[in-house]
Backbone as XML, in Angstrom:
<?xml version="1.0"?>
<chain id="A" units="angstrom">
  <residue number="1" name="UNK">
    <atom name="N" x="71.072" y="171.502" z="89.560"/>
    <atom name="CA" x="72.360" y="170.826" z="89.505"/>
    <atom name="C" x="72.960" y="170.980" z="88.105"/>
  </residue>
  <residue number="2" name="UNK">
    <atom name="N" x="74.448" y="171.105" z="88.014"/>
    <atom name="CA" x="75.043" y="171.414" z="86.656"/>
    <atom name="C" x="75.262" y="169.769" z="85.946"/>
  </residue>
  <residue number="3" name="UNK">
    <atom name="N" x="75.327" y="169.983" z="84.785"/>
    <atom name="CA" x="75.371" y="168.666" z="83.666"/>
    <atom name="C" x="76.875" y="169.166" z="83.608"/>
  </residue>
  <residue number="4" name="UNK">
    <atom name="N" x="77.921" y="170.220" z="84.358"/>
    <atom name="CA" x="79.171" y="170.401" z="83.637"/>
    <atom name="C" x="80.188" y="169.125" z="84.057"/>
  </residue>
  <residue number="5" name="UNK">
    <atom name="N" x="80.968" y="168.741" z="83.388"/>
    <atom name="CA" x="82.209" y="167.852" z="83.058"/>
    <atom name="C" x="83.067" y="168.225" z="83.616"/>
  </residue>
  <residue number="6" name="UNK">
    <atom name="N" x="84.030" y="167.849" z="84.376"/>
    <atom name="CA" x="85.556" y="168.557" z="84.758"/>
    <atom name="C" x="86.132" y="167.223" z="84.302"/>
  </residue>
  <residue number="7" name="UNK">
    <atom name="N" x="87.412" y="167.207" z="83.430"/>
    <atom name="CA" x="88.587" y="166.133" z="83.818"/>
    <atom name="C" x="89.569" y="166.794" z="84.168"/>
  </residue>
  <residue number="8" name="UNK">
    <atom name="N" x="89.910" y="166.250" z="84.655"/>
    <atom name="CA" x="91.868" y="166.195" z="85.368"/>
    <atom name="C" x="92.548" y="165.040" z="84.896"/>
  </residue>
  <residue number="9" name="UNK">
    <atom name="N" x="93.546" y="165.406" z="84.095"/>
    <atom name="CA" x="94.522" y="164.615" z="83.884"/>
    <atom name="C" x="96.025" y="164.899" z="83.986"/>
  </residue>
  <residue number="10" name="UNK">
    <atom name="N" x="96.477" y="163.670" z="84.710"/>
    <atom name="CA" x="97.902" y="163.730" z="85.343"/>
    <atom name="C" x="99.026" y="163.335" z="84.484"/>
  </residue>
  <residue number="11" name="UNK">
    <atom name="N" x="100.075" y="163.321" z="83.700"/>
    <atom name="CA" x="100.959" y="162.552" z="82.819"/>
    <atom name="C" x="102.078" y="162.906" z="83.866"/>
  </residue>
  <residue number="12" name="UNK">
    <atom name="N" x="102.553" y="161.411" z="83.452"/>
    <atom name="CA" x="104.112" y="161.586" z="83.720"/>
    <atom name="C" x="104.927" y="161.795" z="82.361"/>
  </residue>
  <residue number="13" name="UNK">
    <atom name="N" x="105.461" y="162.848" z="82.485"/>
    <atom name="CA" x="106.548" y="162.887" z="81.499"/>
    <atom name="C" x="108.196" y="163.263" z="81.636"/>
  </residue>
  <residue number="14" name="UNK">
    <atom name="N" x="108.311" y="162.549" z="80.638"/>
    <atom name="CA" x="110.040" y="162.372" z="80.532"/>
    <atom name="C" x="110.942" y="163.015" z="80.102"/>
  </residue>
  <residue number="15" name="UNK">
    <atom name="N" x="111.850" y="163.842" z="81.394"/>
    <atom name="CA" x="112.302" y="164.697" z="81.687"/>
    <atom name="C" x="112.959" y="165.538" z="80.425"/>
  </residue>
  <residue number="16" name="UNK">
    <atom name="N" x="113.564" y="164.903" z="79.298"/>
    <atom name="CA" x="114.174" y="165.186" z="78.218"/>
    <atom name="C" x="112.836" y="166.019" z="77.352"/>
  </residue>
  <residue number="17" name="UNK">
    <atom name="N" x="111.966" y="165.502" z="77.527"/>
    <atom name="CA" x="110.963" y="165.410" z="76.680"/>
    <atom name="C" x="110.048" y="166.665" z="76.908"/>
  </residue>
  <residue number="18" name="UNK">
    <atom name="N" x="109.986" y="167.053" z="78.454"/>
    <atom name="CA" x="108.726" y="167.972" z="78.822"/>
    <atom name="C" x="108.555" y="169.575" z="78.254"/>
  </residue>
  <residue number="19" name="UNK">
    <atom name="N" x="109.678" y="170.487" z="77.698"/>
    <atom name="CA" x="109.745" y="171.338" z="77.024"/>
    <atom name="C" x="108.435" y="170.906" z="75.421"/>
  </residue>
  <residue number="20" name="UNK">
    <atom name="N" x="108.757" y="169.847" z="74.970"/>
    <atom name="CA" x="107.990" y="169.175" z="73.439"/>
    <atom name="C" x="106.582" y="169.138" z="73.889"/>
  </residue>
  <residue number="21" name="UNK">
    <atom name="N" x="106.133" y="168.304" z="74.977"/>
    <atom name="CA" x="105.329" y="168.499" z="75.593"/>
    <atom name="C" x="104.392" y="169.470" z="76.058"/>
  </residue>
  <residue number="22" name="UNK">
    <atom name="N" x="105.081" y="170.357" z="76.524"/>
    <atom name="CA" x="104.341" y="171.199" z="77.261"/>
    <atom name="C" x="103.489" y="172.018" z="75.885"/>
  </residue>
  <residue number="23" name="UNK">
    <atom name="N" x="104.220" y="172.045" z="74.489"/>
    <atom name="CA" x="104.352" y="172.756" z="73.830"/>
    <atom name="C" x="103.046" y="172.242" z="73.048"/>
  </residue>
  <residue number="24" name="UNK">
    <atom name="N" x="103.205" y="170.946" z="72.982"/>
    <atom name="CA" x="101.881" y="170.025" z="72.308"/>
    <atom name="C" x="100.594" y="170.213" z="72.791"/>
  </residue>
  <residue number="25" name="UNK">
    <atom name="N" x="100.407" y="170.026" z="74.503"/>
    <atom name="CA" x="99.610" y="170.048" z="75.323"/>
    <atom name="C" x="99.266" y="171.896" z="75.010"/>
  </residue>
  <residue number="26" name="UNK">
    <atom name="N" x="99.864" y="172.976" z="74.954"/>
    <atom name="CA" x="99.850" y="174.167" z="75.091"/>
    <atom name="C" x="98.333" y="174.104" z="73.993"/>
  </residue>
  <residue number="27" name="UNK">
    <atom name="N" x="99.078" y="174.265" z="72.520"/>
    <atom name="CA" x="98.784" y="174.019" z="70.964"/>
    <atom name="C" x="97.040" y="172.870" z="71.001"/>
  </residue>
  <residue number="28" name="UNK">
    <atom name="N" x="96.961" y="171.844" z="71.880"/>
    <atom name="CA" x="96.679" y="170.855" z="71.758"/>
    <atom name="C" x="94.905" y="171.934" z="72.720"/>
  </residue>
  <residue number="29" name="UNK">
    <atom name="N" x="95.284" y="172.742" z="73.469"/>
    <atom name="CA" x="94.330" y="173.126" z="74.254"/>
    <atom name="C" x="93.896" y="174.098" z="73.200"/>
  </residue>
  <residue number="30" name="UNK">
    <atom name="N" x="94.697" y="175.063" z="73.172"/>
    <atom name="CA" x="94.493" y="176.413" z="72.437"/>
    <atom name="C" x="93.167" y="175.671" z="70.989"/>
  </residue>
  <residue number="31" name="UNK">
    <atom name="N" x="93.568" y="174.793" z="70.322"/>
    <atom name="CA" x="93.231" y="173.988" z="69.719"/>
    <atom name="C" x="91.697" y="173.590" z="69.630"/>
  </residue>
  <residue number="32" name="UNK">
    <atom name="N" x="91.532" y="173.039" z="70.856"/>
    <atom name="CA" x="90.162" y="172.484" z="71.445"/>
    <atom name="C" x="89.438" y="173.807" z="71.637"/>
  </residue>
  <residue number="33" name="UNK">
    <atom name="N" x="89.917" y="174.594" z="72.095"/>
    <atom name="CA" x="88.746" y="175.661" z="72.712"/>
    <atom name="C" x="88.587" y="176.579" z="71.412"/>
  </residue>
  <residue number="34" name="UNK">
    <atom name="N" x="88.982" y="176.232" z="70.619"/>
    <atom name="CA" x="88.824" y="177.119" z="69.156"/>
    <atom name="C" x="87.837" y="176.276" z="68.515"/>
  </residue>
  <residue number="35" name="UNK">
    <atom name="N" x="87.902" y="174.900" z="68.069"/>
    <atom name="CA" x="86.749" y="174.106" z="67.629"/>
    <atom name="C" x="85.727" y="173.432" z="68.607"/>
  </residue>
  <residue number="36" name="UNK">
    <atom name="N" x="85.931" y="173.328" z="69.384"/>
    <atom name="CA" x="84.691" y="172.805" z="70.412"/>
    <atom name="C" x="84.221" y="173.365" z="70.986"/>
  </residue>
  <residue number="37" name="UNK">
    <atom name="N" x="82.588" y="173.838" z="70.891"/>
    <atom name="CA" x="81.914" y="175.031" z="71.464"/>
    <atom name="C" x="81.499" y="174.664" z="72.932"/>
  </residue>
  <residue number="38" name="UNK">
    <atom name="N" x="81.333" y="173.136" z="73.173"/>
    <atom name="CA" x="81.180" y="172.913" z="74.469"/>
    <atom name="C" x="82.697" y="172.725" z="75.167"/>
  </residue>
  <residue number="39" name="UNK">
    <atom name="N" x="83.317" y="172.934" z="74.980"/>
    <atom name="CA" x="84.551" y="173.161" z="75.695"/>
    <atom name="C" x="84.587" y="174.299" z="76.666"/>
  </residue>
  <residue number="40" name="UNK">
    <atom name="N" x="84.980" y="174.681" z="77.881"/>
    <atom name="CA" x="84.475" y="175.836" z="78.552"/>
    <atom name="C" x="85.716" y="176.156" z="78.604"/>
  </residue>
  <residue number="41" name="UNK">
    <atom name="N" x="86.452" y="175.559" z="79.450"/>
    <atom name="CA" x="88.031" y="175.404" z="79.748"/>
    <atom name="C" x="88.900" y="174.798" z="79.721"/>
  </residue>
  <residue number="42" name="UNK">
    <atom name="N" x="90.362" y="175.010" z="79.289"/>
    <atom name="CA" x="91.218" y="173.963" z="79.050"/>
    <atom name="C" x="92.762" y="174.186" z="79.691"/>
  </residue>
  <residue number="43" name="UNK">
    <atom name="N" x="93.204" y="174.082" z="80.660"/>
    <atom name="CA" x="94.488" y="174.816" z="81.465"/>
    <atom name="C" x="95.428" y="173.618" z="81.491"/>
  </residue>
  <residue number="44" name="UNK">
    <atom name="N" x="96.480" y="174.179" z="80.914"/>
    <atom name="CA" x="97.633" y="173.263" z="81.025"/>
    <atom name="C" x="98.679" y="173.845" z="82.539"/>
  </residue>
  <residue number="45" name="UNK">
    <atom name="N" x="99.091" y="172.663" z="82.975"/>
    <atom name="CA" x="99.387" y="173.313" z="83.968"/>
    <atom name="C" x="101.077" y="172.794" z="85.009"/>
  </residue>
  <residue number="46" name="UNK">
    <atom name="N" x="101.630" y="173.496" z="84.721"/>
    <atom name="CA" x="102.990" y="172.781" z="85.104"/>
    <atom name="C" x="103.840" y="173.560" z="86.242"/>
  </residue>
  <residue number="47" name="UNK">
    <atom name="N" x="103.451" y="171.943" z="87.122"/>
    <atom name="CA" x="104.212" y="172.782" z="88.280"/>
    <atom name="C" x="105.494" y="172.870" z="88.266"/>
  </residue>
  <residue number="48" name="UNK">
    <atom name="N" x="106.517" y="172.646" z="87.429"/>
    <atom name="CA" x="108.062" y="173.080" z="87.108"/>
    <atom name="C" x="107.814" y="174.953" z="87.681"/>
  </residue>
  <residue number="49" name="UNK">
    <atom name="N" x="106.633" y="175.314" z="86.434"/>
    <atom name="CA" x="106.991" y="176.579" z="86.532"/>
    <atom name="C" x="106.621" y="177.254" z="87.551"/>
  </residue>
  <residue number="50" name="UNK">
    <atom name="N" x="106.105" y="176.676" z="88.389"/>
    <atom name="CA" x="105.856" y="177.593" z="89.873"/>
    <atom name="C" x="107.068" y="177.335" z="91.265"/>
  </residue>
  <residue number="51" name="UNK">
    <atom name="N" x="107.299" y="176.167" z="91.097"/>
    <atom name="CA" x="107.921" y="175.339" z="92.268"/>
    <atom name="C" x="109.660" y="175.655" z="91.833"/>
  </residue>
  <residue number="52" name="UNK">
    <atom name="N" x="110.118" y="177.247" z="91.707"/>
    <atom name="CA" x="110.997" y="177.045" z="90.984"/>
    <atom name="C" x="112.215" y="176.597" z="90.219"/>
  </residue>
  <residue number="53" name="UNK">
    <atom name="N" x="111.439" y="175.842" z="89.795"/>
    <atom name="CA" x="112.274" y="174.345" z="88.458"/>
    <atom name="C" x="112.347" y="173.782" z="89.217"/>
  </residue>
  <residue number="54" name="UNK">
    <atom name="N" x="111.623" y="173.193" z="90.586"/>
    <atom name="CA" x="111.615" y="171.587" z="90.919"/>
    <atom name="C" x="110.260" y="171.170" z="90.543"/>
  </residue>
  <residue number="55" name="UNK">
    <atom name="N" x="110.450" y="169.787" z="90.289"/>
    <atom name="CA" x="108.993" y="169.220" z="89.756"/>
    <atom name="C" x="109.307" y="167.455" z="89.797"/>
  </residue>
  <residue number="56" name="UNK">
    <atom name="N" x="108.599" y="167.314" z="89.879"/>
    <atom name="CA" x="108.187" y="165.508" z="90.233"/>
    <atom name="C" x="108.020" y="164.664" z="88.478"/>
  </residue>
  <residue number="57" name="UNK">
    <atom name="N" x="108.090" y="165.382" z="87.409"/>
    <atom name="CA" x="107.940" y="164.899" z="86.088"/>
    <atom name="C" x="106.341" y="164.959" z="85.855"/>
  </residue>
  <residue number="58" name="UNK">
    <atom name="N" x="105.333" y="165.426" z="86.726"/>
    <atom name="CA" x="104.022" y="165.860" z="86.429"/>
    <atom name="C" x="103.700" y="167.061" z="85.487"/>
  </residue>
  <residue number="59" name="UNK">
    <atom name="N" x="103.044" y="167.101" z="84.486"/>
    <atom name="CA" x="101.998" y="167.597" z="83.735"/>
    <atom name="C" x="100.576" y="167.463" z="84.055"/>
  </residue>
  <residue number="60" name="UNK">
    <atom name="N" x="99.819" y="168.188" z="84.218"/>
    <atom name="CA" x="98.362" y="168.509" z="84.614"/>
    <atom name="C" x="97.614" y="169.186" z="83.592"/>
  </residue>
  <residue number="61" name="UNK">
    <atom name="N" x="96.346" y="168.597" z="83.412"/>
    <atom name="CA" x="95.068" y="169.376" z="82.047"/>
    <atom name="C" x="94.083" y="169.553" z="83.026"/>
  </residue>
  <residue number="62" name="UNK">
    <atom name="N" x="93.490" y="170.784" z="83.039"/>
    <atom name="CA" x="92.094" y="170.696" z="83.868"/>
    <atom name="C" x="91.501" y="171.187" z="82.444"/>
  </residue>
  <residue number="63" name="UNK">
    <atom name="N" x="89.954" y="170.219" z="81.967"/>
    <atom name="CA" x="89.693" y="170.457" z="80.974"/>
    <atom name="C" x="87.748" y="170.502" z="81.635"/>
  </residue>
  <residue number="64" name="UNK">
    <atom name="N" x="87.197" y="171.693" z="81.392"/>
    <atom name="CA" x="85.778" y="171.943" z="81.606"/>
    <atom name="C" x="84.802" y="171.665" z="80.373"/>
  </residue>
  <residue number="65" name="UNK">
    <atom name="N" x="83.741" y="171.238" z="80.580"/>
    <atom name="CA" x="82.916" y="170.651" z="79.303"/>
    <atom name="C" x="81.285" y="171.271" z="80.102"/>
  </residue>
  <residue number="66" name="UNK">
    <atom name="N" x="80.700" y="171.353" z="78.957"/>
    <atom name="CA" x="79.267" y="171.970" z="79.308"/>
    <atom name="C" x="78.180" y="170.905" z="79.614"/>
  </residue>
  <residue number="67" name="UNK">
    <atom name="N" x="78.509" y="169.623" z="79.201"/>
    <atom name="CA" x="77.838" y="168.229" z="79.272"/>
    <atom name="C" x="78.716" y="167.276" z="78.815"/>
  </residue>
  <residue number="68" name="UNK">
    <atom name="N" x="78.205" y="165.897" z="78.970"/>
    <atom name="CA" x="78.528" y="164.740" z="78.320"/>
    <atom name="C" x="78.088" y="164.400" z="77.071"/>
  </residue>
  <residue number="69" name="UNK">
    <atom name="N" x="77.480" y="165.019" z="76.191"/>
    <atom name="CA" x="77.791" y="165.327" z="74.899"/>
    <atom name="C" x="78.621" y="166.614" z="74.310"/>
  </residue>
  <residue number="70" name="UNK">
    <atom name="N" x="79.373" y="166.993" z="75.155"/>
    <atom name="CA" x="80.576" y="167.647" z="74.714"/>
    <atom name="C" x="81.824" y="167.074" z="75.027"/>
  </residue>
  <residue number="71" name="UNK">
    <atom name="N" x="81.837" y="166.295" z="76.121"/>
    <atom name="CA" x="82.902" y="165.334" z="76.266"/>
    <atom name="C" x="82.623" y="164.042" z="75.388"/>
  </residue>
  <residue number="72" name="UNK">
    <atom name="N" x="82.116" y="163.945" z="74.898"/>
    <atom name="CA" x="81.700" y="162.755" z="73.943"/>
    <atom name="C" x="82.042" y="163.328" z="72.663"/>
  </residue>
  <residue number="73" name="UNK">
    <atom name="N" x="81.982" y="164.256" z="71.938"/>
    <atom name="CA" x="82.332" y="164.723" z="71.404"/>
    <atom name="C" x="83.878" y="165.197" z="71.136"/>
  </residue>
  <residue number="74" name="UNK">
    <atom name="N" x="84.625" y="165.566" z="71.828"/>
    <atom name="CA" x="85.614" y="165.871" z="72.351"/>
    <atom name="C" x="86.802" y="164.705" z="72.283"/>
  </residue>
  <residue number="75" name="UNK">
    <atom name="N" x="86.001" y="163.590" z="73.267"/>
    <atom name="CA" x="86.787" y="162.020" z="73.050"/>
    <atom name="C" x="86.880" y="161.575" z="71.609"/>
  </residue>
  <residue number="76" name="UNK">
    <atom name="N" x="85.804" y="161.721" z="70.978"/>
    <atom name="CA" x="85.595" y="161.130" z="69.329"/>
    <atom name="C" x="86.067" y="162.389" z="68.324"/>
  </residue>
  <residue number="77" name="UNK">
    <atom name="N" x="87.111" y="163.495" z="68.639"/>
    <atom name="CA" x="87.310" y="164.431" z="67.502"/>
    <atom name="C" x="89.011" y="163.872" z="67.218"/>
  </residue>
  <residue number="78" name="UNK">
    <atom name="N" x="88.783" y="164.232" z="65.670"/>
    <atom name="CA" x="90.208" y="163.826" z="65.219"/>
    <atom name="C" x="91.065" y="164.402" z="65.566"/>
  </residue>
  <residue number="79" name="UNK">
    <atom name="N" x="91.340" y="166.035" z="66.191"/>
    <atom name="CA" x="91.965" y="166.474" z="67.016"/>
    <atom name="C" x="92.838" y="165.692" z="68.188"/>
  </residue>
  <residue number="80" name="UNK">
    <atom name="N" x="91.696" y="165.083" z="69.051"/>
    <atom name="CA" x="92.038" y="164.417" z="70.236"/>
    <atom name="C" x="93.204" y="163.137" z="69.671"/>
  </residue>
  <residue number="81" name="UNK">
    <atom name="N" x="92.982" y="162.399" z="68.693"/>
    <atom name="CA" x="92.985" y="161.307" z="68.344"/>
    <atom name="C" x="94.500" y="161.515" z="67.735"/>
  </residue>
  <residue number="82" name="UNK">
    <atom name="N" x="95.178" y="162.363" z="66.939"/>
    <atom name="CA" x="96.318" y="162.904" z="66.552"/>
    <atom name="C" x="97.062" y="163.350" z="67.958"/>
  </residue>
  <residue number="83" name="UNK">
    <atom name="N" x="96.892" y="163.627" z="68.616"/>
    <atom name="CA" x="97.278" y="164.759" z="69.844"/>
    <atom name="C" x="97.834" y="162.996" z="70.214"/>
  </residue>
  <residue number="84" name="UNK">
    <atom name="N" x="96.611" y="162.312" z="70.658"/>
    <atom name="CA" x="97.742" y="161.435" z="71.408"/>
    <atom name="C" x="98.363" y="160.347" z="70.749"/>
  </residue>
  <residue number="85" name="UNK">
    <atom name="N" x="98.577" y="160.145" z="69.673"/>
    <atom name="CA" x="99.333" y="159.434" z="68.588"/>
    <atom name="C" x="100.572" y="160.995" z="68.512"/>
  </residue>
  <residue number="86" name="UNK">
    <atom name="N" x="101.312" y="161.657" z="69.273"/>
    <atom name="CA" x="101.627" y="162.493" z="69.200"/>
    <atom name="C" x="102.502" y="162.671" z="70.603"/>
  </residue>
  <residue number="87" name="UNK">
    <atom name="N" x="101.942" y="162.317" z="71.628"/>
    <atom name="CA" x="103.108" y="162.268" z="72.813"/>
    <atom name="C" x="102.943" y="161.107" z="73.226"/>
  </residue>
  <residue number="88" name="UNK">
    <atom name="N" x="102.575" y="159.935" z="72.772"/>
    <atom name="CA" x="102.969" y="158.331" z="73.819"/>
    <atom name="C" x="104.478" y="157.934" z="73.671"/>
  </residue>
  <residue number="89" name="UNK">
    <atom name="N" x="105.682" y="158.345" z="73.147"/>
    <atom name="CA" x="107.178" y="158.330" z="73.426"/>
    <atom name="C" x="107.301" y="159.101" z="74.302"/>
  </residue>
  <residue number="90" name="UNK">
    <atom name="N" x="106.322" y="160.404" z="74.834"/>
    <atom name="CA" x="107.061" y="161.665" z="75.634"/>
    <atom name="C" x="106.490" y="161.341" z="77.242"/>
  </residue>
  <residue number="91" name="UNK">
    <atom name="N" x="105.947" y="160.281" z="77.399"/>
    <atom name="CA" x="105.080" y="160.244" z="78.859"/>
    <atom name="C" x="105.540" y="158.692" z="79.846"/>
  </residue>
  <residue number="92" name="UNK">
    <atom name="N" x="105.387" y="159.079" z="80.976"/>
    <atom name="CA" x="105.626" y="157.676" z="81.374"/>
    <atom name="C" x="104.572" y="157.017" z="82.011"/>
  </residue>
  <residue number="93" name="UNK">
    <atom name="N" x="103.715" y="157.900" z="82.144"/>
    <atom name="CA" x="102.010" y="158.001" z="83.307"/>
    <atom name="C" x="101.383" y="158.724" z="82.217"/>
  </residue>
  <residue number="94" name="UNK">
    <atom name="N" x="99.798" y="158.318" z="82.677"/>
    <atom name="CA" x="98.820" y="159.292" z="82.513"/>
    <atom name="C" x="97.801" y="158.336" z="83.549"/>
  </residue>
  <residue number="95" name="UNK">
    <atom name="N" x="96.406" y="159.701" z="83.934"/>
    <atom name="CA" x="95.847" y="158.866" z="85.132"/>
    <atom name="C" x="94.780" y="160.063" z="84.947"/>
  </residue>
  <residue number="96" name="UNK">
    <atom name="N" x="93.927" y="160.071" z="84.753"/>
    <atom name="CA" x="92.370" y="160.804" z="84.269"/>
    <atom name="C" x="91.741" y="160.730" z="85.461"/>
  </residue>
  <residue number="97" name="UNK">
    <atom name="N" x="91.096" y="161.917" z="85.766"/>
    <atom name="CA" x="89.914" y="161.885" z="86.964"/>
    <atom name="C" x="88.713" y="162.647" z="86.331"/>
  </residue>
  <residue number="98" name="UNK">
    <atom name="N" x="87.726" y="161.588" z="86.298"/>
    <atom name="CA" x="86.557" y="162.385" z="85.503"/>
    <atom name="C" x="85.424" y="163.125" z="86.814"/>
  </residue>
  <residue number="99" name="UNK">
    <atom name="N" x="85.096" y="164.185" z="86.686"/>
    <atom name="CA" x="84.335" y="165.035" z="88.014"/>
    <atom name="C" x="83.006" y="165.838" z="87.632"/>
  </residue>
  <residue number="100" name="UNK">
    <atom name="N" x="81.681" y="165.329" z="88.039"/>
    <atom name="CA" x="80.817" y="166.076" z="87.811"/>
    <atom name="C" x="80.541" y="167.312" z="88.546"/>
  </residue>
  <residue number="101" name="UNK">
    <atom name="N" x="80.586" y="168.717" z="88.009"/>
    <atom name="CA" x="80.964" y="169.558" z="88.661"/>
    <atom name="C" x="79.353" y="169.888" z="89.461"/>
  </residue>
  <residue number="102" name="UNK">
    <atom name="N" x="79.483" y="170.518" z="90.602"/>
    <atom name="CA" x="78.113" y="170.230" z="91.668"/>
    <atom name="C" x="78.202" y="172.143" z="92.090"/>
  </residue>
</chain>
C-alpha cells in the first residue's frame, strides 16, 4: 500500500481577481516543486480555460506528496505561509480534500 498524499483543493475566486490568481497559484506551484523534494505533483487547474470562458468562479490544486512527512513539511514551509497571506482578498471559498492514494 502507498504512504502517497493527494490534496485537492477547491477556491472560490473573485471574478475581477482570477487572472492575479491564477498567476500566484501558477508561481506558488512552480515554487513548491523546486524546493520540496517530497512534492511529486502540483497542477493548477482552471476550468475557465477548457469550458470555453465559462466557469463557475472555481480554481482547483491537485497537489501529490510522497508521505505525511512531506505534507507536514509542506504545511509548515514559509513558502506556503506567504502564498496564503497573499490571496485571502482574491477568494471567496476554499474547501481541501485530503486523499490517501491506494
Amino acid at each position: 500500500m502507498s504512504n502517497k498524499i493527494a490534496l485537492m483543493v477547491e477556491f472560490g475566486v473573485k471574478p475581477e481577481r482570477r487572472a492575479e490568481f491564477l498567476d500566484l497559484m501558477r508561481s506558488h506551484a512552480r515554487l513548491t516543486l523546486d524546493s520540496e523534494p517530497g512534492c511529486e505533483q502540483f497542477d493548477v487547474l482552471d476550468p475557465a480555460g477548457f469550458n470555453n470562458g465559462t466557469e463557475d468562479g472555481s480554481v482547483f490544486l491537485y497537489e501529490l506528496y510522497t508521505d505525511q512527512a512531506a505534507v507536514d513539511a509542506h504545511m509548515g514551509s514559509a513558502l506556503l505561509a506567504s502564498t496564503r497571506g497573499s490571496y485571502d482578498d482574491m477568494i471567496t471559498s476554499k474547501r481541501v480534500v485530503w486523499c490517501a492514494v491506494t
